[in-house]
C-alpha positions in Angstrom: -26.7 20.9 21.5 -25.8 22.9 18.2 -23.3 21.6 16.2 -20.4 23.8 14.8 -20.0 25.1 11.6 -16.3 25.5 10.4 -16.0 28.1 7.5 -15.7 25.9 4.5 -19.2 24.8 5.8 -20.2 28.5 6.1 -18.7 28.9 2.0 -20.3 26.1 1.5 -24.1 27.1 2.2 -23.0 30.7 0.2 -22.4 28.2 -3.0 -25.6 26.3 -2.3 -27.6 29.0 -1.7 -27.5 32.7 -2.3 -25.2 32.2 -5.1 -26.2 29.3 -6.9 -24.1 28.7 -10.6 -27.7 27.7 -12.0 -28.7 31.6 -11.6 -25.7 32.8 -12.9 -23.1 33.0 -10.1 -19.1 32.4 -10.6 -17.5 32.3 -6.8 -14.0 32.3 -6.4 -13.4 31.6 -3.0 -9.6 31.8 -1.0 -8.7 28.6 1.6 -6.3 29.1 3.8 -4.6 26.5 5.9 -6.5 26.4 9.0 -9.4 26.0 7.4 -8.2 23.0 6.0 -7.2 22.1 9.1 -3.7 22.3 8.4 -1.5 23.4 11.3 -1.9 24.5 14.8 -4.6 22.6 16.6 -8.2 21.3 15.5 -11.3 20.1 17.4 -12.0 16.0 16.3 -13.5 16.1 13.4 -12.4 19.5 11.6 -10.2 18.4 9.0 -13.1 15.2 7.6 -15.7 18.0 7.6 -13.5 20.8 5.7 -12.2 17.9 3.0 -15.9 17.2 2.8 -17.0 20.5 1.9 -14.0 21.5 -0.3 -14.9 18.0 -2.5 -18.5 19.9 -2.4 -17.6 23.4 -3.3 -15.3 21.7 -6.3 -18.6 19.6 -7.4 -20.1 22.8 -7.7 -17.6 24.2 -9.8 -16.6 27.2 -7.1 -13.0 28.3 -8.2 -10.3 27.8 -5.2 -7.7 30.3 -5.1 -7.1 34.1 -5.8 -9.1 35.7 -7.8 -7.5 37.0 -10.7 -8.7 41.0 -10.1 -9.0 41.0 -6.3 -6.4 38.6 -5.1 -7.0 36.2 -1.8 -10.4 37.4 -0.9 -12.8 34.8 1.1 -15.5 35.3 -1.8 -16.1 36.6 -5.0 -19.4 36.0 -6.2 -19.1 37.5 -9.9 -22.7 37.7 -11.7 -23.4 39.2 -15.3 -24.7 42.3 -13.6 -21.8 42.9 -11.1 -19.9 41.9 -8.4 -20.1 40.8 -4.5 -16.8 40.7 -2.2 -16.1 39.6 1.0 -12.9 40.7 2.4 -13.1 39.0 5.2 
């Protein structure tokens, strides 16, 4: 059986992969509540695994909270040669 991915986990991979610091990329990325885990209800498990991955995206320097130019967007990826925005 597949496991689920929550979607810190899904930011997370974004930060690891496509849009790695070490080629450039700054990401901004906006966490709301629930994917913290914070209110309503959670499967077992949700809130360990989205503390995990926020202590991972902060190791890897992603900035949580608004971004500055285009407010509380899921993900900015800002590189030297432009931008990418997910508005989710």
């Amino acid at each position: 059986m597949q496991e689920k991915l929550y979607q810190l986990e899904v930011k997370l991979g974004l930060a690891r992969f496509p849009f790695q610091a070490s080629a450039g990329w700054r990401l901004t990325m906006h966490v709301d509540p629930m994917e913290r885990g914070v209110g309503g209800r959670h499967p077992r498990g949700k809130v360990r695994r989205a503390n995990e991955a926020l202590r991972e995206l902060r190791r890897l320097g992603v900035i949580i909270g608004s971004h500055d130019l285009f407010g509380p967007v899921d993900v900015v990826a800002q590189h030297p040669e432009g931008y990418t925005i997910d508005r989710g």
